[in-house]
N, C-alpha and C positions, 0 to 999 in steps of 0.2 A: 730293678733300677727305677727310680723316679727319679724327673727333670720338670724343668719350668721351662726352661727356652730348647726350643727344638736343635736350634745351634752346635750347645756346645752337646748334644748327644752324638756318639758314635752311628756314624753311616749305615753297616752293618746290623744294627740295633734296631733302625727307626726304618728300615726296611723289611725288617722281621716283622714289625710289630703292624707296621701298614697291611702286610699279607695277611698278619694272622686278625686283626680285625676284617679285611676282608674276607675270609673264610668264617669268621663267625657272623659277618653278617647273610652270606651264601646260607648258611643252616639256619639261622633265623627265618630269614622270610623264605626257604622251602618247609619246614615247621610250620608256619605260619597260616601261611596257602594250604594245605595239608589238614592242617588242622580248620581250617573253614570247610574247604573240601567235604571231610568225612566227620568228625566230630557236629558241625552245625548243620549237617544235610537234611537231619529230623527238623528242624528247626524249619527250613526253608520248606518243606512237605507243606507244613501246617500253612505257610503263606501263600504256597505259587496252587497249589492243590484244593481242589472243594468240593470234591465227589457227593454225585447224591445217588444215593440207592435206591431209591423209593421204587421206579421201574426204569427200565431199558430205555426209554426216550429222554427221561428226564437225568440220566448217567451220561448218556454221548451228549445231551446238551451242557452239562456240567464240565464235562472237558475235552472240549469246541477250543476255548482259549488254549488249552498247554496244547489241543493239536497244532493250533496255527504259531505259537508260539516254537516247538519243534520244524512246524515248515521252518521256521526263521531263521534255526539253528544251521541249517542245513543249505540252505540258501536255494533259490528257483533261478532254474535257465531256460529261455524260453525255446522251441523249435522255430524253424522259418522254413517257409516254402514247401511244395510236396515231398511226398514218398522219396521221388525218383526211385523206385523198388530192383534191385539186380539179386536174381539168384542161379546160383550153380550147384550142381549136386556133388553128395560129400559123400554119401554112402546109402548102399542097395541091397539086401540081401533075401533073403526068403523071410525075415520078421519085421525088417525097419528100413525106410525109406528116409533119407535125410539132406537136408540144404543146407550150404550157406546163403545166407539173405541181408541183404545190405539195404539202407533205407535214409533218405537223409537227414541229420538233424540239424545242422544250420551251418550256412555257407561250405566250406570244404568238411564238415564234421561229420560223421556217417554213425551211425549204431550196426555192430555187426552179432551177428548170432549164427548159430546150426538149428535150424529148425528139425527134430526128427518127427517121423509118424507111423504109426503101424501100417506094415506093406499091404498086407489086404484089410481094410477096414471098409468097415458097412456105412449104411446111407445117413447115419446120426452124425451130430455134429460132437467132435471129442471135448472132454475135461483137460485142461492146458495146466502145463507145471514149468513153471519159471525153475531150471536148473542153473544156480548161481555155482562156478566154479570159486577155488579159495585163491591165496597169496600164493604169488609163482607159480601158477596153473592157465590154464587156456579151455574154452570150449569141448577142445579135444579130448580132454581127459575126463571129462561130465561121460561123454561118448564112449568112454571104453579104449581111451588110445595114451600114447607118454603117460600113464601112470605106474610107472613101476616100484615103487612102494605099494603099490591096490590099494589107497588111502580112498575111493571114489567107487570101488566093485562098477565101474561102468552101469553108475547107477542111470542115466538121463537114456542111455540104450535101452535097458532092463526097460524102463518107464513107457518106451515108444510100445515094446514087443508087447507090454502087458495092457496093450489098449489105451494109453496116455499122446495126447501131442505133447510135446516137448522142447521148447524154446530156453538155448544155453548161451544166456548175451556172454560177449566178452568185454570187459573190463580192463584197464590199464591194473599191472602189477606189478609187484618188486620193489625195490628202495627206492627206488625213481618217482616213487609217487610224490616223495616232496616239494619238487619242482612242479608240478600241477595245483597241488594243494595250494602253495606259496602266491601262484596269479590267481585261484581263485577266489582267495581270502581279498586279494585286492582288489574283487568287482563285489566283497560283501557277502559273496558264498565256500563254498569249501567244495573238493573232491568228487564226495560221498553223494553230495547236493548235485551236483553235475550227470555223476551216474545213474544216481535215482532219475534225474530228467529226462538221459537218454532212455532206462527201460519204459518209463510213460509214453516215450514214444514207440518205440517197438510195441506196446500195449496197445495203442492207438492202432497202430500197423495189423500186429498178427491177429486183432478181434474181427478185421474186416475178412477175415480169409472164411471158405468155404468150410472148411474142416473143423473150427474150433467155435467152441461153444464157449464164450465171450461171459457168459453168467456162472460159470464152474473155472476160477483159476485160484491155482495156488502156487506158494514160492517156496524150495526146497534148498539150500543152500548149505556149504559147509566152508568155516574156520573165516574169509573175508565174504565169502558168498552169504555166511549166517550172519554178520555184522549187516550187509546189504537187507538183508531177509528183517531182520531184525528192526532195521533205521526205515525201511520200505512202509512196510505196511501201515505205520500210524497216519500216512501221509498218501498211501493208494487203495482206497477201499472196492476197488476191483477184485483186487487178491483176496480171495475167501478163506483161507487157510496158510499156513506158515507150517515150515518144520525150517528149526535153529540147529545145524549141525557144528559143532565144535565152537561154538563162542558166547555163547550166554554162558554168563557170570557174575558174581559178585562184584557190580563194576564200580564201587569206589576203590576197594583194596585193588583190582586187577588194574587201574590207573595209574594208582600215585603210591600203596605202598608195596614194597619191595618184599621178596619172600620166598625162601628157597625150595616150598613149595610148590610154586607156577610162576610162570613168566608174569615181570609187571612191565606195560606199555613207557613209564615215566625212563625206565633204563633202557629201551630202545631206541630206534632210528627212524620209526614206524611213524614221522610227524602227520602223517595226514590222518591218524586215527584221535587226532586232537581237535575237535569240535567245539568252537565258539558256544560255552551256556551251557555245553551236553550236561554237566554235575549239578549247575544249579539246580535240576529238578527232574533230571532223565533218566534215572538208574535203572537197569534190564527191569527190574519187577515196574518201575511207573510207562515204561514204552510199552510194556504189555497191558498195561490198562489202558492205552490207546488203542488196542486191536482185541481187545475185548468188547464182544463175547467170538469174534470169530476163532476158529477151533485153531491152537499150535500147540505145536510138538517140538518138542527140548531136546537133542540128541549129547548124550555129554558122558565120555571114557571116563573111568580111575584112574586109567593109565595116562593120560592126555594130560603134559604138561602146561599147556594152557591154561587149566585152573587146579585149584584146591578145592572137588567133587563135595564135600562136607561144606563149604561156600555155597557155590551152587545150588545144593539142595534146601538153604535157609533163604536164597534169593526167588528158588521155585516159591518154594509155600507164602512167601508175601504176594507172588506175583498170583497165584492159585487165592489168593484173599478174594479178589475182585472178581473174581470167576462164580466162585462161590456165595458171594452176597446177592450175585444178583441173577443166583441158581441156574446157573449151567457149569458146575465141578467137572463137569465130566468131558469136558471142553480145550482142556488144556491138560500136557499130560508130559513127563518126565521120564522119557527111556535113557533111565542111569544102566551105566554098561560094565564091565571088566576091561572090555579094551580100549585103543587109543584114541589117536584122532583121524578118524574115519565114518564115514557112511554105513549108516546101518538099515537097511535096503529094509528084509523083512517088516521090521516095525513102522518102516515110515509110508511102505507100500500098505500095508492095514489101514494107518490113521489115512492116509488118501479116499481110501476106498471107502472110508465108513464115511468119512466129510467132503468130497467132493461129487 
């Protein structure tokens, strides 16, 4: 039907046609964004990007700016006031000795963790491993305890007995994160940025302790814990080593496009995994050119619906580009697996041991 005067058209009609331009305009401009998104991401590489390879000083000064420009992304919060340190014991056994330890980080805000340590350890100061637990997980389960899926083999235990300290911050989790996210975006930061702050501080904290050796730390993380692991290190070069358990991917498609392969973020509820600028110029393979050449570890199932593993392994080998050019290949390393989304203890206890 065509009309001139909106008038004499039927009610019924001109309400159809109102909705159904607003529904073409909804898929336009998700199309649209989308399409800048993933189609023009090449494009923005060649502008925000300027790597120089020539040598190792002259690469981390080349990308000095996308670090700080990532700090930005992510937003800084500052700590106030001492330690105020509280700790109470969580667990003793004949291999591992463990706290809880509380520390504060600004006015009522605290950072809490399970510090473990091997029960009899000699007069050396230990290798420390940041145990990030994942989404709807606790401390607890890093430890060997609430995980009955065994998604975790109580890896952050295993870690203490085998001669590691072991520090497992806790993190807000669950759908709930959006309500955090939502005020933090309104002081110019996000979440992620918040979390990152509080483990700086816990860094600050557990370096001063008697038992750990402040020059050997690494962060081991799986599914939000490998997101943490992931966003952590371009921005804390304390952390000498990384292993990414269940979340490095192909992060333009695991974004924004949809695919009954693996879960896409744009169709969930997960808003805090939405970072102000992350696509402009962040994709897993360029945040690992920010932690390059320090040594990580990719841990990533077939079976783990999280990604499309055939993804993943085109997003390693760019991110294994920058390893490679400036000759340390052997540095970064992809234990692709048959199973799911889980910790896989053997391989990550190796790469520890050979890099830390």
């Amino acid at each position: 039907m065509e009309y001139q005067k909106a008038k004499n058209v039927d009610t019924g009609y001109l309400q159809r046609t109102a909705d159904d331009l607003q529904s073409l305009l909804r898929r336009e401009t998700e199309d649209y964004l989308r399409f800048l998104i993933v189609d023009k991401y090449a494009e923005r590489q060649k502008l925000f990007w300027q790597r120089d390879y020539s040598r190792l000083e002259a690469y981390l000064k080349s990308v000095e700016p996308n670090r700080k420009r990532w700090q930005d992304c992510l937003g800084v919060f500052t700590p106030e006031g001492t330690y105020q340190e509280e700790e109470e014991p969580f667990l003793e056994d004949e291999s591992v000795r463990a706290f809880r330890v509380s520390i504060q980080f600004a006015r009522n805000l605290r950072c809490r963790a399970i510090l473990a340590l091997p029960a009899k350890r000699k007069s050396e100061k230990l290798p420390l491993v940041v145990a990030q637990h994942g989404i709807g997980s606790t401390p607890e389960r890093v430890m060997g305890f609430l995980d009955k899926e065994n998604y975790y083999h109580g890896y952050g235990y295993q870690l203490a007995r085998d001669g590691f300290a072991v520090l497992a911050p806790q993190h807000i989790t669950g759908i709930e994160r959006r309500r955090y996210q939502r005020l933090a975006l309104l002081l110019g930061g996000t979440l992620a940025g918040l979390e990152i702050s509080k483990l700086k501080r816990l860094l600050d904290y557990i370096t001063t302790r008697p038992e750990v050796d402040s020059q050997r730390i690494a962060m081991w993380g799986i599914s939000l814990g490998g997101y943490y692991t992931l966003l952590a290190l371009p921005v804390e070069e304390r952390i000498k080593a990384g292993i990414c358990c269940a979340f490095f991917n192909h992060r333009l498609e695991k974004m924004v496009v949809d695919d009954p392969r693996y879960s896409c973020f744009l169709s969930t509820e997960e808003e805090h995994i939405f970072l102000p600028g992350w696509l402009r110029e962040f994709r897993d393979a360029d945040l690992l050119s920010l932690i390059c050449p320090r040594p990580f570890l990719i841990q990533t199932g077939k079976a783990d619906g999280v990604s499309w593993w055939p993804w993943v392994v085109k997003e390693f080998q760019q991110a294994r580009d920058h390893y490679e050019k400036l000759g340390f290949p052997e540095r970064i390393q992809l234990d692709l697996h048959t199973g799911g989304h889980e910790i896989r203890y053997a391989t990550g206890l190796a790469f520890l041991k050979k890099w830390l």
